[in-house]
C-alpha positions in Angstrom: -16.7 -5.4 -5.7 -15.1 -2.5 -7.6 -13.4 0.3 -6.5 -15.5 3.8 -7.9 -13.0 5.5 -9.2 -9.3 4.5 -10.1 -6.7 6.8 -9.9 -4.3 7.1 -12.3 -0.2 7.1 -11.8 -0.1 11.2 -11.4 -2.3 11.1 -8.5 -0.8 8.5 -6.9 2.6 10.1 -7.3 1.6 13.1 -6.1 -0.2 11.7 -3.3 3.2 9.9 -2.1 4.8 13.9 -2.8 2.5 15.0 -0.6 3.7 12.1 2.5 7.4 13.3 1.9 7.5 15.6 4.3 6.3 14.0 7.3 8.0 10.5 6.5 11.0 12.5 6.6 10.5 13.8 9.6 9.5 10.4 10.9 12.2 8.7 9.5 14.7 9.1 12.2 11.7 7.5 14.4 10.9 4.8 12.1 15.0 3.2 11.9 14.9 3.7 16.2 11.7 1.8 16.5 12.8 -0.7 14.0 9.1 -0.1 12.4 7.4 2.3 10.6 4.8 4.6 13.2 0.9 3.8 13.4 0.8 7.1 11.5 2.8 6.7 8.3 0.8 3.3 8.2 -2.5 5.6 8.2 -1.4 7.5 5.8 -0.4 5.1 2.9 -3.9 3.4 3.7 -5.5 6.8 3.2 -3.3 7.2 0.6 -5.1 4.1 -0.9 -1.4 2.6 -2.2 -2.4 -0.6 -1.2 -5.3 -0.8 -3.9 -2.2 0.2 -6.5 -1.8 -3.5 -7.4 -4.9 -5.3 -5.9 -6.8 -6.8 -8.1 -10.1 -4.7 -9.5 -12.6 -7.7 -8.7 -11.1 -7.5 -4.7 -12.0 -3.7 -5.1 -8.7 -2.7 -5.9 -7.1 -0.8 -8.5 -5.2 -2.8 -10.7 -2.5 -0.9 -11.9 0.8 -1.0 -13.5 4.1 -2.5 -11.9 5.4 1.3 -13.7 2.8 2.9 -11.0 4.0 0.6 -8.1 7.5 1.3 -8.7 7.3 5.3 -9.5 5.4 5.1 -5.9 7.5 3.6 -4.0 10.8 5.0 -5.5 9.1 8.5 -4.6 8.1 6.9 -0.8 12.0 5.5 -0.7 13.3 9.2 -1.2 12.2 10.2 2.5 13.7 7.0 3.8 14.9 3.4 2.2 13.1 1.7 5.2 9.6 3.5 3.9 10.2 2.6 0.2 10.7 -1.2 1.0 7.9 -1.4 3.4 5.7 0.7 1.1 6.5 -2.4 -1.6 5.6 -4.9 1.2 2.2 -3.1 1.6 1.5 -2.6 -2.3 2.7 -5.9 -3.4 1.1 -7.9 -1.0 -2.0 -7.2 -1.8 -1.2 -8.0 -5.5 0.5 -11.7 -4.5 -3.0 -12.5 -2.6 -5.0 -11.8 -5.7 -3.0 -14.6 -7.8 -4.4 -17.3 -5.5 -7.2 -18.0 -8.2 -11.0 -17.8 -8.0 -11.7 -21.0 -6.1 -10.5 -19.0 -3.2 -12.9 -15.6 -4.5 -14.8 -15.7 -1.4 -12.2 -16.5 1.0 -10.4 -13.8 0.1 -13.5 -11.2 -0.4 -14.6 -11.8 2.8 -11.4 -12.8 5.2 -9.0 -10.3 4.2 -10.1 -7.3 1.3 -13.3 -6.8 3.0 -13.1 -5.5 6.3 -11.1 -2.5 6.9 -10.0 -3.2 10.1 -8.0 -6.3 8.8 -4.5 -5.8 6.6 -2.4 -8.5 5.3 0.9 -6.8 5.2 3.9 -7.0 6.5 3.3 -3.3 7.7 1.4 -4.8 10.6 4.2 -6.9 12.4 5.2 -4.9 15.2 
């Protein structure tokens, strides 16, 4: 599986630019609830942030650490609580991918497959 087009660290900031506003005015939300909303999650899956570090064979985009980090410091500018989950959510994705190929399938078709499925701390509520 490989993702069709891969976007590069500009798009990707400027897609996380373009959140900044609405995090912000979620943020206050976000602390209360002691989570982020079912929206901001949305968004950084629209977003396609968790693909940043994923690697290309799981259809991801296998970027740069220097693209994870300049996206999530921009994320963290609306709200510390955003950045660090936004690192949970990009990261994890990447730490999944080091299990190896003797686990390919496993982790083709149990968790990057389906969309409906996310293996992220983003989803404890």
């Amino acid at each position: 599986m490989q993702a069709e087009r891969v976007p590069d660290q500009t798009e990707l900031i400027a897609r996380a630019e373009a959140l900044l506003p609405g995090l912000r005015e979620r943020a206050p939300i976000a602390e209360e609830n002691r989570r982020l909303s079912d929206e901001t999650v949305q968004e950084f899956r629209d977003a396609e942030f968790h693909k940043i570090l994923q690697p290309r064979q799981f259809g991801g985009f296998e970027l740069g650490f220097d693209t994870a980090a300049e996206v999530i410091r921009t994320l963290a500018t609306a709200c510390g609580s955003i950045g660090w989950v936004a690192n949970l959510f990009i990261v994890h994705n990447w730490q999944i991918g080091l299990s190896g190929t003797g686990s390919k399938d496993l982790i083709l078709d149990d968790i990057f497959v389906p969309e409906h499925r996310r293996v992220s701390s983003m989803d404890l509520h």
